[in-house]
Residue frames as a rotation matrix with the C-alpha (Angstrom) as fourth column:
UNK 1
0.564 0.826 0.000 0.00
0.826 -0.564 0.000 0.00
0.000 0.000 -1.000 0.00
UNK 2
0.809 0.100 -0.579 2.63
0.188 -0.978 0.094 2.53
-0.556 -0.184 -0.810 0.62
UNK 3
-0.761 -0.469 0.447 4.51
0.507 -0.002 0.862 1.70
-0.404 0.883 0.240 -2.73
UNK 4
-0.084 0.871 0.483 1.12
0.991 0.126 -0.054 2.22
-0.108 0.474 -0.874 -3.98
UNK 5
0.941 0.336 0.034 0.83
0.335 -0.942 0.032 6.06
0.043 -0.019 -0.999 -2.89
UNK 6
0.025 -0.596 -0.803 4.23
-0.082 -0.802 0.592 6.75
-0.996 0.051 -0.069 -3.37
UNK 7
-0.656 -0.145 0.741 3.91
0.659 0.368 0.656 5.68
-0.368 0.918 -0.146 -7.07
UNK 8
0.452 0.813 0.368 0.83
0.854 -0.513 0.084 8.18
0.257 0.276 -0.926 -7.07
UNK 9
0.577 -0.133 -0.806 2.56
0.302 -0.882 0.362 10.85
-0.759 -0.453 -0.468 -5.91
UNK 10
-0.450 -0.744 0.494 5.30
0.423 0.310 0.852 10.16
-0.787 0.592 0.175 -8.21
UNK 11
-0.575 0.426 0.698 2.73
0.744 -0.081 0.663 10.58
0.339 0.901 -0.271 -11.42
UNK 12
0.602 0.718 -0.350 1.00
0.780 -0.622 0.065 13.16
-0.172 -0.312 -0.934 -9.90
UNK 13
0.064 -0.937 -0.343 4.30
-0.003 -0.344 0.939 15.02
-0.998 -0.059 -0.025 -9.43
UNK 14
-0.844 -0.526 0.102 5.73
0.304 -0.314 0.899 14.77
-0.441 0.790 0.425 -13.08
UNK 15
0.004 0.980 0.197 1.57
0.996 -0.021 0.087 15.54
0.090 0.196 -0.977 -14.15
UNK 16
0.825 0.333 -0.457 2.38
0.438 -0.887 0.145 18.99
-0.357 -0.319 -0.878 -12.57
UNK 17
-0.357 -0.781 -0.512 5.84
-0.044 -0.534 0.845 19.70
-0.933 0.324 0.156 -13.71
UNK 18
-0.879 -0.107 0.464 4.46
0.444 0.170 0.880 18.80
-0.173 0.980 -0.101 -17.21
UNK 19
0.254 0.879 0.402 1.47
0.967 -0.246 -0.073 20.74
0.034 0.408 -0.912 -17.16
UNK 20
0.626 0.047 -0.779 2.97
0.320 -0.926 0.201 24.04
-0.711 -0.375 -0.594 -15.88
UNK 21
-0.482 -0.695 0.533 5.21
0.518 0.264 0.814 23.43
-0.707 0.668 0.232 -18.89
UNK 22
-0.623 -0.217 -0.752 5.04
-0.495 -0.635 0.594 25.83
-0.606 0.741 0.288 -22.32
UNK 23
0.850 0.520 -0.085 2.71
-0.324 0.387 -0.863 24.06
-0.416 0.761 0.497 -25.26
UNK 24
0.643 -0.611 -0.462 5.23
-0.534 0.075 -0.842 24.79
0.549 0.788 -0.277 -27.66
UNK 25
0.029 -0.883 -0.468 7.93
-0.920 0.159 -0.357 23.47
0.390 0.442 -0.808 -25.72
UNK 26
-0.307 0.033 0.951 6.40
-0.395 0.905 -0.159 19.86
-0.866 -0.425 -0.264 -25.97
UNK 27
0.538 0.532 0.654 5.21
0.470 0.454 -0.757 20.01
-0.699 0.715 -0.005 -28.99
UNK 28
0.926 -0.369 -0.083 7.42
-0.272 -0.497 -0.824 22.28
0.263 0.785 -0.561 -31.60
UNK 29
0.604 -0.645 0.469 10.90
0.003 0.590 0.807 20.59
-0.797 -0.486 0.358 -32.31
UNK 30
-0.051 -0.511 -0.858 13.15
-0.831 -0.454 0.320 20.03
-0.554 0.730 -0.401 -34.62
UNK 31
0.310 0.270 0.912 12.36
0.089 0.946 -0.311 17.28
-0.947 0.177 0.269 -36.72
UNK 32
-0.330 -0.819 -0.470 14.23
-0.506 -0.267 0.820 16.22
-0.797 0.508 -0.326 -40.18
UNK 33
-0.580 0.002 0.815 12.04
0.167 0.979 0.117 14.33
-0.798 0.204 -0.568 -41.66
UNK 34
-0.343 0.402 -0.849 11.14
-0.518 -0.835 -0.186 15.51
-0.783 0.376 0.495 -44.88
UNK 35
0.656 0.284 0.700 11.52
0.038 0.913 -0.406 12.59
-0.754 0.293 0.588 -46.93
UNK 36
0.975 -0.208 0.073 13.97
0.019 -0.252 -0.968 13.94
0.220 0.945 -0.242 -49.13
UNK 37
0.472 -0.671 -0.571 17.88
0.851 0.177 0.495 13.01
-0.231 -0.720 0.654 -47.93
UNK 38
-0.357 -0.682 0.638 19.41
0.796 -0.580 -0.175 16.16
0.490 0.445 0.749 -49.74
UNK 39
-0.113 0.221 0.969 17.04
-0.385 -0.909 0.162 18.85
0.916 -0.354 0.188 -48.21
UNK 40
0.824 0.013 -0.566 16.96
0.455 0.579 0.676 16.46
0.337 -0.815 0.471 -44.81
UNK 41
0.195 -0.948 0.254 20.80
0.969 0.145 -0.201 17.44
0.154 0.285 0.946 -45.44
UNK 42
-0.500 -0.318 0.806 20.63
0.242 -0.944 -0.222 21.49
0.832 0.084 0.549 -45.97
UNK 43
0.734 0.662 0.152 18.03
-0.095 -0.122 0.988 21.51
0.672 -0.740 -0.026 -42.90
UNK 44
0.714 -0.422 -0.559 20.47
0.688 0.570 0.448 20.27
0.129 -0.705 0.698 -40.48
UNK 45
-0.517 -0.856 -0.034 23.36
0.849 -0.507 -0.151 22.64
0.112 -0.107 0.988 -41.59
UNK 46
0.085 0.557 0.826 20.40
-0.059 -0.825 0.562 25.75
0.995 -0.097 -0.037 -41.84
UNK 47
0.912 0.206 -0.355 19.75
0.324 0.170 0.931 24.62
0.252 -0.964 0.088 -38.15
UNK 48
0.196 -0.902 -0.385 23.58
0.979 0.157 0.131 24.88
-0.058 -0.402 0.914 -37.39
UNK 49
-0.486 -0.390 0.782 23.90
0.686 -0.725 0.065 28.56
0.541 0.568 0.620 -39.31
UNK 50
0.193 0.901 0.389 20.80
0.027 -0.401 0.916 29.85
0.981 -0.166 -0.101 -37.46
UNK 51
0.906 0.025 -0.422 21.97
0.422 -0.066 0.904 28.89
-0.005 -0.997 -0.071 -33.97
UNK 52
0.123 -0.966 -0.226 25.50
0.978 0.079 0.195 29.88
-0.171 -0.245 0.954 -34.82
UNK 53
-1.000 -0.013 0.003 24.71
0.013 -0.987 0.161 33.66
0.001 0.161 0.987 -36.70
UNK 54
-0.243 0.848 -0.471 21.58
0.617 -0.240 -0.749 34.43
-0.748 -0.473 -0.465 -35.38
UNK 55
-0.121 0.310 -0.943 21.35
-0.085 -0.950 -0.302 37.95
-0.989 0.044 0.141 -36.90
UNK 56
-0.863 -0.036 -0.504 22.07
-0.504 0.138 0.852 36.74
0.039 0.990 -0.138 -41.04
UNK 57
-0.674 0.739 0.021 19.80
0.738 0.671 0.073 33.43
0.040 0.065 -0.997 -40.65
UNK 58
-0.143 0.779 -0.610 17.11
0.685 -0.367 -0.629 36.39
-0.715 -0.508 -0.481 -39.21
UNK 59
-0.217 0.181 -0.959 17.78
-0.450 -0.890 -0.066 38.62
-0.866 0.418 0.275 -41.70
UNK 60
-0.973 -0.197 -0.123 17.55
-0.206 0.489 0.848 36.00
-0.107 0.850 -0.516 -44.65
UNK 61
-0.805 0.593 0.021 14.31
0.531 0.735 -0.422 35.27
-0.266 -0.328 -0.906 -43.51
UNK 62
0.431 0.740 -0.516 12.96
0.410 -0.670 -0.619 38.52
-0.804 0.055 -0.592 -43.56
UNK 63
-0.092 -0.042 -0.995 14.17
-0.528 -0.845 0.084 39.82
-0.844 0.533 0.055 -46.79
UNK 64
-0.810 -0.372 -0.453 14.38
-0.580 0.403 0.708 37.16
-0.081 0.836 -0.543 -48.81
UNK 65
-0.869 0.448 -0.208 11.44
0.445 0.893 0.064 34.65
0.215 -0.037 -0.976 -47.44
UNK 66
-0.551 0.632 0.544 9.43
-0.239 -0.745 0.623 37.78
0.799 0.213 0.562 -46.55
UNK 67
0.090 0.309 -0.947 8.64
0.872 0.436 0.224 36.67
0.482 -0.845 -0.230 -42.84
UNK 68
0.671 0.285 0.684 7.83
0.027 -0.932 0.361 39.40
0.741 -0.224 -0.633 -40.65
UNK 69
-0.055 -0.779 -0.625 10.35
0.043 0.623 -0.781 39.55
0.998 -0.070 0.000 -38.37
UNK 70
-0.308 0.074 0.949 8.59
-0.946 0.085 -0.313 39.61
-0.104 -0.994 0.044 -35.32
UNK 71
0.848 0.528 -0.048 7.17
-0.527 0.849 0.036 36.50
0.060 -0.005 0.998 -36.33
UNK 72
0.584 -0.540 -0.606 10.49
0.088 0.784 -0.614 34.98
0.807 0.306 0.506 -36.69
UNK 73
-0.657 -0.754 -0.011 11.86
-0.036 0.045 -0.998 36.03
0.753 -0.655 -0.057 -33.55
UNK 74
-0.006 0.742 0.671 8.92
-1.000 -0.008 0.000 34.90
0.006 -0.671 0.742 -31.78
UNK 75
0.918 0.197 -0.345 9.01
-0.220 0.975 -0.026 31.71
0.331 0.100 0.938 -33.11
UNK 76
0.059 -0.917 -0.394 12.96
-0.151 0.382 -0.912 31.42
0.987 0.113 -0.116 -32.19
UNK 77
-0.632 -0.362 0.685 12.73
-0.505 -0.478 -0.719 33.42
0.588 -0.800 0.119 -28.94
UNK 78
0.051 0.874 0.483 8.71
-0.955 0.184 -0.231 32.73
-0.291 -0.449 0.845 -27.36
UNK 79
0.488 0.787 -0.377 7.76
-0.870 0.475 -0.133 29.87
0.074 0.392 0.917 -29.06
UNK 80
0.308 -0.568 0.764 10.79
-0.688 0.422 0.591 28.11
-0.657 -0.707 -0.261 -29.07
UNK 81
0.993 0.117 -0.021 11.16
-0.065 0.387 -0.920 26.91
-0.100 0.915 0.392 -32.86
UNK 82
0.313 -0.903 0.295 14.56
0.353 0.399 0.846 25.68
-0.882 -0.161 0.443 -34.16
UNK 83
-0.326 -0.723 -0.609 16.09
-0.202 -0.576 0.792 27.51
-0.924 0.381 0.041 -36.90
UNK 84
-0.957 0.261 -0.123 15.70
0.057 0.587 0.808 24.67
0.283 0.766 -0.577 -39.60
UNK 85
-0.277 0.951 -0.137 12.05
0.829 0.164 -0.535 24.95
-0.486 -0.262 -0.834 -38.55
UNK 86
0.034 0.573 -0.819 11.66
0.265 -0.795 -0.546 28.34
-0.964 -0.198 -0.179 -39.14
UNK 87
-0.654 -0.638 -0.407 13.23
-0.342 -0.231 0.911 28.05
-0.675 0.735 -0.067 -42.35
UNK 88
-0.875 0.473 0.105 11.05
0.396 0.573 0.718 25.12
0.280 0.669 -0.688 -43.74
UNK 89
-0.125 0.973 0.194 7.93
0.853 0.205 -0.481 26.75
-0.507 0.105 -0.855 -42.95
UNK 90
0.066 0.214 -0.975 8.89
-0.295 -0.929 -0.224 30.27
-0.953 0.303 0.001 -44.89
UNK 91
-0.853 -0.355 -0.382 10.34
-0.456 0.151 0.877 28.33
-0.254 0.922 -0.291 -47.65
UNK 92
-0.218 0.856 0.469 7.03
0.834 0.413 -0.366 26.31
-0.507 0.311 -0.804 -47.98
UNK 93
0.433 0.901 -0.023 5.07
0.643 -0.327 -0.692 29.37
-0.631 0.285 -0.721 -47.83
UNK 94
-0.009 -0.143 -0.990 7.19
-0.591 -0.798 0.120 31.39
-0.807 0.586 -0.078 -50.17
UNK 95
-0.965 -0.018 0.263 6.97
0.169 0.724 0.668 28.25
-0.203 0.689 -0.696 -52.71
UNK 96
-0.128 0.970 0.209 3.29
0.986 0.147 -0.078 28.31
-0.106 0.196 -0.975 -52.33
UNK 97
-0.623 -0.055 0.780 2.92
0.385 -0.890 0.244 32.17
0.681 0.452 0.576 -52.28
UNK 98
0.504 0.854 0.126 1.65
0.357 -0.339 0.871 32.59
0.786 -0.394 -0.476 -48.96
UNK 99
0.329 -0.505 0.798 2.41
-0.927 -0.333 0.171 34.50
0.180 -0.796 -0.578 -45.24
UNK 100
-0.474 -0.733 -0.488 4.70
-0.309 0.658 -0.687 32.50
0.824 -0.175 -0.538 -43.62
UNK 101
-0.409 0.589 0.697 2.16
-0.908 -0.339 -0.246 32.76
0.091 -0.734 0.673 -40.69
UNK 102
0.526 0.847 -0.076 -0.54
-0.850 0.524 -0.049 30.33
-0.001 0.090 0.996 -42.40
UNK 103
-0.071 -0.593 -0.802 2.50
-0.178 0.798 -0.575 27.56
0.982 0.101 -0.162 -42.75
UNK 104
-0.867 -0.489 0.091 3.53
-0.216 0.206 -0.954 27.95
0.448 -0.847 -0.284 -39.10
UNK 105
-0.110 0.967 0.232 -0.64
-0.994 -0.111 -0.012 27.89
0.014 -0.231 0.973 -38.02
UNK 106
0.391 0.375 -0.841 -0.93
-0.630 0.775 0.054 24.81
0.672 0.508 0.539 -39.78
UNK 107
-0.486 -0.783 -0.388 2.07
-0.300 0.566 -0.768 23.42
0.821 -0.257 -0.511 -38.42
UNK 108
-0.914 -0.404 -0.019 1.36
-0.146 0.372 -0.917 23.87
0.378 -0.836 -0.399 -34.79
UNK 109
0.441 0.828 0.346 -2.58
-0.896 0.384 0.222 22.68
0.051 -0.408 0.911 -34.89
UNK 110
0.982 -0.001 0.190 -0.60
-0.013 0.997 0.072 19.43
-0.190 -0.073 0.979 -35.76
UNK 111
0.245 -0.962 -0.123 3.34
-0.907 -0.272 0.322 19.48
-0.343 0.032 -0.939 -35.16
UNK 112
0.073 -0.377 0.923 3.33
-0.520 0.776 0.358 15.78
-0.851 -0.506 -0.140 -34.95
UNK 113
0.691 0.492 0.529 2.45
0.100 0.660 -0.745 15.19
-0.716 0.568 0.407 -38.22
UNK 114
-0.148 -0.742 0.654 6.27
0.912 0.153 0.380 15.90
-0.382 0.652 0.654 -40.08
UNK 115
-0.190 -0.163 -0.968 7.45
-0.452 -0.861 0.234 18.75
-0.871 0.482 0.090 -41.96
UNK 116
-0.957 -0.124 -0.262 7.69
-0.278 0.139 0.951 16.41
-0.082 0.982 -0.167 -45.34
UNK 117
-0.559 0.822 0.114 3.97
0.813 0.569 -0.124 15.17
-0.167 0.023 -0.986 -44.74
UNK 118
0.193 0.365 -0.911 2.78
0.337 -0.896 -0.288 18.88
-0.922 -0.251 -0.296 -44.11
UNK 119
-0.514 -0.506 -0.693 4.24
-0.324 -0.633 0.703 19.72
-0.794 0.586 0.162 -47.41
UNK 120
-0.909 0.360 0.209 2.45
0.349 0.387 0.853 17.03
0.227 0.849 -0.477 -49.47
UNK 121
-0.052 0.975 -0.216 -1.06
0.885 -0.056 -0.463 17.86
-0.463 -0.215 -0.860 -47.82
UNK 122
0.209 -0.103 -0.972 0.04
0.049 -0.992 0.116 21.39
-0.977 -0.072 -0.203 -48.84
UNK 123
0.929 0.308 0.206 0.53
0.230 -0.044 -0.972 20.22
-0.290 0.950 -0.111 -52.44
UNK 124
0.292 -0.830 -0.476 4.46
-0.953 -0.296 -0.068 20.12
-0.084 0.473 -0.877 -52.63
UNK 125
0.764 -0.047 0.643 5.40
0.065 0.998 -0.005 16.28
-0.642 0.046 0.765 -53.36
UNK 126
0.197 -0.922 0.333 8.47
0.032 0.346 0.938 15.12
-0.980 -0.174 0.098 -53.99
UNK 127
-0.570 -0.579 0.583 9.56
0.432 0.392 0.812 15.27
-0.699 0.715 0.027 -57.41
UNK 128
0.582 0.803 0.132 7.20
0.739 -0.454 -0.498 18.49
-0.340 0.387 -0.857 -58.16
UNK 129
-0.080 -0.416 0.906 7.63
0.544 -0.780 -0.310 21.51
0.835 0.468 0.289 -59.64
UNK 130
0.855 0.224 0.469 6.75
-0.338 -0.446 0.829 23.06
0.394 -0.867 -0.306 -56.11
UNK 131
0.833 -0.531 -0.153 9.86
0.463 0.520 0.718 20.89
-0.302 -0.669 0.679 -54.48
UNK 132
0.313 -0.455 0.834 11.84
0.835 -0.285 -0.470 21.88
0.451 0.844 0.291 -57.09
UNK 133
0.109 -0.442 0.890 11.59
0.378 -0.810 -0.448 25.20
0.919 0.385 0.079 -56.14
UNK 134
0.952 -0.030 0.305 11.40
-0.305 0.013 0.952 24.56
-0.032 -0.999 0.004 -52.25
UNK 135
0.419 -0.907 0.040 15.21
0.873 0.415 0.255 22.78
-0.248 -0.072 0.966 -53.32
UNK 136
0.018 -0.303 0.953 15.89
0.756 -0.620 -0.212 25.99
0.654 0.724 0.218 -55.50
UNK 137
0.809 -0.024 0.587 15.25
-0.404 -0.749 0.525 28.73
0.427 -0.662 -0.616 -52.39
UNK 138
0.818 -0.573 -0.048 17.48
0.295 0.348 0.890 26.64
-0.493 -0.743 0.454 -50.66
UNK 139
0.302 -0.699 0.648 20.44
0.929 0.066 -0.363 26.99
0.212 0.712 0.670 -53.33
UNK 140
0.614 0.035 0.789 19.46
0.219 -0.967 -0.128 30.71
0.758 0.251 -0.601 -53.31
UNK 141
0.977 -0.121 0.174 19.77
-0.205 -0.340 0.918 31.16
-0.052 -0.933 -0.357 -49.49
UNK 142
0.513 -0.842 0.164 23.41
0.755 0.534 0.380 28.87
-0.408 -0.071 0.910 -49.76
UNK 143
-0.194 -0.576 0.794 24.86
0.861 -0.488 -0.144 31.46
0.471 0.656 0.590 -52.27
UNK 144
0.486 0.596 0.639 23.95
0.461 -0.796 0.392 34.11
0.742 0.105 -0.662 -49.97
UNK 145
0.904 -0.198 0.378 25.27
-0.369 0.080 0.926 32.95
-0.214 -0.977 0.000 -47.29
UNK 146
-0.134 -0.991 -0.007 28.78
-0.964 0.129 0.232 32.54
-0.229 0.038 -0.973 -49.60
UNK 147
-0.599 -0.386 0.701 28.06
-0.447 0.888 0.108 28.62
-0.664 -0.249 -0.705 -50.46
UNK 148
-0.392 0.155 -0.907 27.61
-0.888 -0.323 0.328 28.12
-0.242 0.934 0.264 -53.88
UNK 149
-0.728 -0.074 0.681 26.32
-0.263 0.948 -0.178 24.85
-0.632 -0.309 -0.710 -54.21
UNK 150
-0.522 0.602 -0.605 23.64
-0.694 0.113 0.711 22.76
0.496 0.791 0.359 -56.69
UNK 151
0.344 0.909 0.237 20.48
-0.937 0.316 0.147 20.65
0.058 -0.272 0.960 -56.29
UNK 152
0.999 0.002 -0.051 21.18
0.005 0.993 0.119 17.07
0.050 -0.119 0.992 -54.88
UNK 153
0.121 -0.841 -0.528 24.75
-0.140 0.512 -0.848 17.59
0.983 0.176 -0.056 -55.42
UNK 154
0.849 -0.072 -0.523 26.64
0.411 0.712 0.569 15.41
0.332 -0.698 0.634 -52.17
UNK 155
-0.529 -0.831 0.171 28.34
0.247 -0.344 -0.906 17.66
0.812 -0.437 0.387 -49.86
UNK 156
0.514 0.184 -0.838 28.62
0.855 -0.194 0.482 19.03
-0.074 -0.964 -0.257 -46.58
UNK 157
0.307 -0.210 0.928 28.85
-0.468 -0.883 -0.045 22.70
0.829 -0.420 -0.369 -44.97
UNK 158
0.240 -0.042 -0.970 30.55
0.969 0.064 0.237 23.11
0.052 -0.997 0.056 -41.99
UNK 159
0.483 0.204 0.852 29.76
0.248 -0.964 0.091 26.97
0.840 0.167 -0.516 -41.12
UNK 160
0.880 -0.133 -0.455 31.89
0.424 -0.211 0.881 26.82
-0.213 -0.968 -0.129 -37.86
UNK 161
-0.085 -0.956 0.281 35.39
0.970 -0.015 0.243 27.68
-0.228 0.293 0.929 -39.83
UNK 162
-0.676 0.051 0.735 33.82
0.486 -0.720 0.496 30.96
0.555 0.692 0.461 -41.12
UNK 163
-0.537 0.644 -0.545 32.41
0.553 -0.219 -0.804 33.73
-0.637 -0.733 -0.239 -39.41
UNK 164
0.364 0.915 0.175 29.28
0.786 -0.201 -0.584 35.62
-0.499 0.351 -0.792 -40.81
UNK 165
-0.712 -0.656 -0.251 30.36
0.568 -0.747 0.345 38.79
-0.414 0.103 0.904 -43.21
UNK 166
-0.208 0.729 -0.652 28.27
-0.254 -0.684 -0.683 41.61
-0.944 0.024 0.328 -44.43
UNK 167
-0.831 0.252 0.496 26.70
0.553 0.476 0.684 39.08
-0.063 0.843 -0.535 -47.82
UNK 168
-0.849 0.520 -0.096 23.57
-0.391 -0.495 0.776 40.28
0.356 0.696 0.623 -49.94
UNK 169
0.205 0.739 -0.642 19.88
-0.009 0.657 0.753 38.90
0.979 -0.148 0.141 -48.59
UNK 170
0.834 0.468 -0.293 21.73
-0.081 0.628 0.774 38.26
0.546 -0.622 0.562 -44.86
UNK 171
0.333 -0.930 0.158 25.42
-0.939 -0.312 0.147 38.44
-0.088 -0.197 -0.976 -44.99
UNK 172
0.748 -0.397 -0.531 28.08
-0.128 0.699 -0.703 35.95
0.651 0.595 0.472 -46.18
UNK 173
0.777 -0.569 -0.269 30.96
0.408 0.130 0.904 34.26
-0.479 -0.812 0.333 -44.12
UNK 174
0.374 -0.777 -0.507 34.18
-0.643 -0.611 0.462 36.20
-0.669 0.153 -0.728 -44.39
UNK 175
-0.485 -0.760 -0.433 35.48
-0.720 0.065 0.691 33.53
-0.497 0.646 -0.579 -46.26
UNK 176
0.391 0.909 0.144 33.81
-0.833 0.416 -0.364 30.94
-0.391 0.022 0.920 -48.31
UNK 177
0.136 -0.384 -0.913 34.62
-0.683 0.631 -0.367 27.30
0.718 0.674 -0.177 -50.06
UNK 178
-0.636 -0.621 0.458 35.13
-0.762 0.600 -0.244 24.72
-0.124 -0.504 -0.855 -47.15
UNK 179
0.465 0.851 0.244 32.22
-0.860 0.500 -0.103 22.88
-0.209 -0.162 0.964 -48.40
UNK 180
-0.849 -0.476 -0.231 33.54
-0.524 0.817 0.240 19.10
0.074 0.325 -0.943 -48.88
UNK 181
-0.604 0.313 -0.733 31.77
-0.396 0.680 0.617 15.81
0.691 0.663 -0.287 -50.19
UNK 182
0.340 0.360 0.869 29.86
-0.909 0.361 0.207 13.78
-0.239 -0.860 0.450 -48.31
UNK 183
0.799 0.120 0.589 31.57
-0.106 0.993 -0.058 10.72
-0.592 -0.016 0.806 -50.67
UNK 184
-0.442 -0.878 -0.182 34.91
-0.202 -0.101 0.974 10.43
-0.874 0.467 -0.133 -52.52
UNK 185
-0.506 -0.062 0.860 34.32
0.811 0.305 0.499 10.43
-0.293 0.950 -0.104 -56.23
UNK 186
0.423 0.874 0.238 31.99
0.906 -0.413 -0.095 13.84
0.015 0.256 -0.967 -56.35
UNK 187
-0.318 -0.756 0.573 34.81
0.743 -0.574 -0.345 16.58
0.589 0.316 0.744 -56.16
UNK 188
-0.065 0.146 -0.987 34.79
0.754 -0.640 -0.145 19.34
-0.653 -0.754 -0.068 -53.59
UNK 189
-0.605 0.250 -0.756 33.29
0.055 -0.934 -0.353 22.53
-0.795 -0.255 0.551 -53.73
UNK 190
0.261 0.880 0.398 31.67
0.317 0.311 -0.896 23.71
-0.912 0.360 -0.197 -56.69
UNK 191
-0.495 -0.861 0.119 32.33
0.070 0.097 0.993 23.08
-0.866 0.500 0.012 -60.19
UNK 192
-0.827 0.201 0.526 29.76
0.539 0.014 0.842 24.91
0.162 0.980 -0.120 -62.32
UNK 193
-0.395 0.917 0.061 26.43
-0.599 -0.307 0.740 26.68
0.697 0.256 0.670 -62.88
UNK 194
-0.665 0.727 -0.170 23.47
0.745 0.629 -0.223 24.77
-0.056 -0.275 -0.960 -60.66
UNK 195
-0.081 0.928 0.362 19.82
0.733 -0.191 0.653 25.88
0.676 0.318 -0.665 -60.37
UNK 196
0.723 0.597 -0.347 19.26
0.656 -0.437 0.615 28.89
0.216 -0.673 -0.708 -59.11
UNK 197
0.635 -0.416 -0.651 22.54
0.257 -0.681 0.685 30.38
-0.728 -0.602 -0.326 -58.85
UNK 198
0.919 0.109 0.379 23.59
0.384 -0.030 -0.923 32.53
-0.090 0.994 -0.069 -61.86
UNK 199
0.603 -0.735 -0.311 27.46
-0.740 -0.661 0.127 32.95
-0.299 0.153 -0.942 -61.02
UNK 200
0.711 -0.247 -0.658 30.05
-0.140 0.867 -0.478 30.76
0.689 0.432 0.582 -61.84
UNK 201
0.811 -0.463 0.357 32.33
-0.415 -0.026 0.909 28.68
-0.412 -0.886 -0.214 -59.29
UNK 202
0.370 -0.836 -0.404 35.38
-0.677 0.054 -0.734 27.57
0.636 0.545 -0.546 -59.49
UNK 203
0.659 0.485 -0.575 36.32
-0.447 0.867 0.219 24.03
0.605 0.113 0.789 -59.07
UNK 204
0.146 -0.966 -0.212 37.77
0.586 0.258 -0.768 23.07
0.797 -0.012 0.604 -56.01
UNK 205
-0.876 -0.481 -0.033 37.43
0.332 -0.553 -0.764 26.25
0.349 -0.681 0.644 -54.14
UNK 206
-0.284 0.651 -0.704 33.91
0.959 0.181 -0.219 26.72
-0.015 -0.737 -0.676 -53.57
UNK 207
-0.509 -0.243 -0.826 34.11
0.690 -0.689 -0.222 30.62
-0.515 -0.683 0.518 -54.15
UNK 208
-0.527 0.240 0.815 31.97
0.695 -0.429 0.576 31.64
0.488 0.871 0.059 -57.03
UNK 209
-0.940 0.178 -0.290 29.86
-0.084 -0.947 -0.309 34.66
-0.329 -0.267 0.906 -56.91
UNK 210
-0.754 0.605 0.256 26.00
0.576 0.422 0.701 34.58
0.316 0.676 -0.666 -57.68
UNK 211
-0.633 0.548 0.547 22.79
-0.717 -0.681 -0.148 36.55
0.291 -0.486 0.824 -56.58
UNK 212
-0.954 0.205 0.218 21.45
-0.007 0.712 -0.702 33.24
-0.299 -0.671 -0.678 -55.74
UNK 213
-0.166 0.962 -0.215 17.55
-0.902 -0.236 -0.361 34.27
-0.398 0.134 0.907 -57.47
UNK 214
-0.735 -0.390 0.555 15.96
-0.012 0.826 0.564 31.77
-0.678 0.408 -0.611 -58.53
């Protein structure tokens, strides 16, 4: 019997620490799962850039994705949203042509239900012209942020080597090109034209110039 009522106390106890507890921060997370391993891929490093330069990642949003930017520092600050979150619900809605608002609404009547699910219900599906250009913003944002780079190709960012500099759209790191493969046989940095970004790079170093539009 008095296992019994301490076991009730017990659940009673974590019942209150978890109710006095934030919505959002039980229910808004980061979550990769988009279904797609390449933008799975730029999500993760966005997430890294965003916690690491705050002020670019904030300004990309709002000039380029058109997010108000209280909304986006509500969602970072109040709400508790991860970076790569906030990203994938402006890029939705700037794919679809809506406020970033109605994306992030949606989201958090149902968080649980996946960013890459939330997109098809929303009428972007893999291997659309809508993805497409939900992969294409992403390019854009990469060349803004100094990291030329092309749809699907197989590399990694690492944005810790490079601090933020004063780039178009957000600001660019001071120096740019450390992007490397994720697989021997695909060649480091970038070695050409890709969607969305209309400078040329130079193979190897990773340093091309572009306005990133797509």
């Amino acid at each position: 019997m008095k296992a019994l009522r301490t076991a009730v106390m017990v659940a009673s106890l974590g019942w209150a620490v978890a109710s006095s507890m934030p919505v959002q921060a039980q229910t808004v997370g980061y979550n990769i799962r988009t279904g797609d391993v390449w933008v799975d891929t730029r999500l993760g490093e966005i997430n890294d850039y965003g916690r690491r330069y705050r002020d670019p990642f904030v300004s990309e949003m709002t000039g380029y994705y058109g997010a108000p930017r209280s909304l986006v520092l509500d969602l970072l600050d109040r709400r508790g949203w991860a970076p790569a979150d906030v990203y994938f619900a402006c890029a939705i809605a700037r794919t679809l042509g809506i406020p970033c608002l109605d994306v992030v609404q949606r989201y958090e009547r149902n968080p649980g239900v996946g960013w890459g699910n939330l997109a098809k219900q929303m009428g972007i599906k893999p291997g659309s012209r809508e993805f497409h250009a939900l992969k294409n913003g992403a390019v854009g944002t990469y060349d803004r942020w100094g990291y030329p780079i092309r749809i699907d190709q197989r590399v990694s960012v690492d944005w810790s080597k490079h601090g933020p500099g004063q780039g178009k759209g957000g600001g660019k790191p001071a120096q740019a090109g450390s992007a490397k493969p994720d697989h021997a046989g695909h060649g480091q940095g970038n070695s050409g034209r890709g969607p969305g970004n209309s400078g040329k790079g130079n193979s190897g170093k990773g340093n091309g110039k572009g306005n990133g539009r797509d």
